[in-house]
TORLONU-404859 format. One record per residue (C-alpha): residue in three letters; chain; x, y, z. Coordinates in steps of 0.02 Angstrom, whole numbers, plus 50000, padded with zeros to 5 digits. Each point is the difference from the previous one (the first is absolute). Layout:
REC doro kolza  east north    up
REC  ALA     A     X     Y     Z
...
//
This chain:
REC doro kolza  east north    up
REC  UNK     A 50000 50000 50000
REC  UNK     A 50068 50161 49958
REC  UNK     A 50045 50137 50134
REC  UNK     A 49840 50122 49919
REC  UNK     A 49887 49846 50019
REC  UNK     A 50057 49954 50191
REC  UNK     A 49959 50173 50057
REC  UNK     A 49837 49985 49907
REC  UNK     A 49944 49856 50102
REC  UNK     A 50070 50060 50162
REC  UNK     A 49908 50093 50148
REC  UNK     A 50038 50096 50132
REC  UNK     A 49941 49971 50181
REC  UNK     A 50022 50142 50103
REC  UNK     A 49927 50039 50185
REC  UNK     A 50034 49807 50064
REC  UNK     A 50009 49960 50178
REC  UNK     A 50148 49959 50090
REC  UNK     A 49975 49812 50015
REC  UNK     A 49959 49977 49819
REC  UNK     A 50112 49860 49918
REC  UNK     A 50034 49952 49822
REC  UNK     A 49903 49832 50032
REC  UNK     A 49834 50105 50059
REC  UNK     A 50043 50144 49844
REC  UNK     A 49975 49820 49899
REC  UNK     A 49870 49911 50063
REC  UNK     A 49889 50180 50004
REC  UNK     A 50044 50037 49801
REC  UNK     A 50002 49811 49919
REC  UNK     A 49821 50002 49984
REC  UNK     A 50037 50131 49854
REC  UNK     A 50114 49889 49911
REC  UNK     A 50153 49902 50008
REC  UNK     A 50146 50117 50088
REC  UNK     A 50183 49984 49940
REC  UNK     A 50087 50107 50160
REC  UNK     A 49953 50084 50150
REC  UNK     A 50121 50127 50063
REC  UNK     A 49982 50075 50160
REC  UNK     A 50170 50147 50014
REC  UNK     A 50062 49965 50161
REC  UNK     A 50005 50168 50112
REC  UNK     A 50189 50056 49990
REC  UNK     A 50004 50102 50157
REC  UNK     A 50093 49887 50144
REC  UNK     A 49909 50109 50126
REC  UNK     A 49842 49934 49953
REC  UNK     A 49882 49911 50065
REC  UNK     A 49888 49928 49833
REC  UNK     A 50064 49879 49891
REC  UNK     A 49943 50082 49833
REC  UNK     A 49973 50155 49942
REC  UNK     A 49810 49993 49963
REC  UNK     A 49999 49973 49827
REC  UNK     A 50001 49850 49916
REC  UNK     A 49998 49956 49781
REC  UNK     A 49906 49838 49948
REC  UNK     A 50053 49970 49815
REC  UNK     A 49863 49852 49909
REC  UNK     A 50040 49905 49866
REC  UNK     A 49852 50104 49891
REC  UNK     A 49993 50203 49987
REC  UNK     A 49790 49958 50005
REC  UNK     A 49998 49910 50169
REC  UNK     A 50114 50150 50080
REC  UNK     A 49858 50109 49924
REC  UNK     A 49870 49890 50101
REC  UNK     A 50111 49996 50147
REC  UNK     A 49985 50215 49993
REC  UNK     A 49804 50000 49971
REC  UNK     A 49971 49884 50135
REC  UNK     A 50150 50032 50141
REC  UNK     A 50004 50197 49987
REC  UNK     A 49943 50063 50162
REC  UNK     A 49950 49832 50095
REC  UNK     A 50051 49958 50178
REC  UNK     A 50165 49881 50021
REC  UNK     A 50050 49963 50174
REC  UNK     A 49886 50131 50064
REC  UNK     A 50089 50139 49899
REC  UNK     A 49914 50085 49833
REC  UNK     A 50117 49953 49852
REC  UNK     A 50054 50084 49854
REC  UNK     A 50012 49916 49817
REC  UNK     A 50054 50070 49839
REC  UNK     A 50098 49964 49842
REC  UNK     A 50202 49999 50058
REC  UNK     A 50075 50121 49919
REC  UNK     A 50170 49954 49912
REC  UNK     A 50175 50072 50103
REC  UNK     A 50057 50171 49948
REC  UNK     A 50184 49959 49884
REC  UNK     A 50127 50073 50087
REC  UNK     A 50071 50072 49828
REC  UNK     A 49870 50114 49960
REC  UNK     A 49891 50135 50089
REC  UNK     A 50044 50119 50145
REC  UNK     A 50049 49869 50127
REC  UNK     A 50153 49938 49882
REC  UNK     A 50173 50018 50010
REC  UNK     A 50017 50071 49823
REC  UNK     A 49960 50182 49946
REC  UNK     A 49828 50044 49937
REC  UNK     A 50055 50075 49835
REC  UNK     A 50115 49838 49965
REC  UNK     A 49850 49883 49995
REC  UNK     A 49949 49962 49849
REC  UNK     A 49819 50015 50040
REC  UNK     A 50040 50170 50066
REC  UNK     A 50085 50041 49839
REC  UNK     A 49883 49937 49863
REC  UNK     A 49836 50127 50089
REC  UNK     A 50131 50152 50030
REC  UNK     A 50097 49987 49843
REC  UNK     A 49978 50179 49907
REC  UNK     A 50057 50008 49816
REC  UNK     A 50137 50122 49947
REC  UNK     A 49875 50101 49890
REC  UNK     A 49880 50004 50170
REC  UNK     A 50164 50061 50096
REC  UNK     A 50045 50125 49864
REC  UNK     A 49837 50095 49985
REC  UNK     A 49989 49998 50191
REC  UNK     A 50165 50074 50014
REC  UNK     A 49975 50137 49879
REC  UNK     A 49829 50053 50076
REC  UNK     A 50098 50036 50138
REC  UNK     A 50144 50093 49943
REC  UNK     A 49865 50133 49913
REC  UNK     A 49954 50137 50129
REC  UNK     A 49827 50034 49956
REC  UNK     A 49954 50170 50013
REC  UNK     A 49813 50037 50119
REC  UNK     A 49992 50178 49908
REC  UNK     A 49987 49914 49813
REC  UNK     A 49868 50050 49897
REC  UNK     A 49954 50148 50106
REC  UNK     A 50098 50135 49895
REC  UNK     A 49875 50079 49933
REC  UNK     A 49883 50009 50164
REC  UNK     A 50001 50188 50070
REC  UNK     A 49870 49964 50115
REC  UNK     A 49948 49857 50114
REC  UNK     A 49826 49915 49928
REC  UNK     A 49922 49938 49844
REC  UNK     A 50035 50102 49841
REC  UNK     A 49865 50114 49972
REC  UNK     A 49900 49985 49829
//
């Protein structure tokens, strides 16, 4: 299965209790379809005291049966906690957009939307070097108001 396809049929869990495991995060989703991984991110603080960090993704073997598992599991009760469920969203590359390490205007992205033309940078350049005079076309005004007829 190809990465696009895997996030496809993937969901996100969020809100989850603290003594939710990747067995019950199974057994409450496989009546949607068959499940190829739970994962549970373990909570990387030492100091504490939950397991998890309150999210979970459950990735199915079909992109239809995680849109079942999002119709029927959005906003019902698991372990006494209202849950969360929505498409997973694929992880930001690390090569592109603000967060990366490389400069905006050396992305290509970045590059192909900003690129101006040499014609489009000449014109601009020579509207600017021409002072434009506020008083022209008023030479032959003597007095403020319409011309009279």
């Amino acid at each position: 299965m190809t990465d696009a396809a895997r996030w496809k049929a993937t969901v996100f869990i969020g809100g989850l209790a603290t003594g939710i495991t990747t067995t019950n995060l199974h057994d409450a989703f496989i009546p949607f379809g068959e499940i190829a991984d739970v994962s549970l991110p373990k909570n990387e603080n030492p100091n504490s005291t939950e397991a998890h960090r309150g999210f979970a993704y459950v990735e199915f073997d079909d992109a239809e049966d995680a849109k079942e598992a999002i119709d029927n599991m959005h906003q019902s009760e698991l372990f006494g906690r209202v849950i969360t469920v929505r498409a997973a969203k694929p992880p930001k590359s690390a090569d592109s957009g603000l967060g990366s390490k490389t400069a905006v205007w050396e992305q290509e992205g970045w590059l192909a939307e900003n690129a101006v033309s040499a014609e489009d940078r000449a014109a601009t350049d020579e509207a600017q070097s021409r002072p434009e005079d506020p008083m022209q076309g008023l030479e032959g005004l003597d007095v403020a108001g319409p011309k009279p007829e």
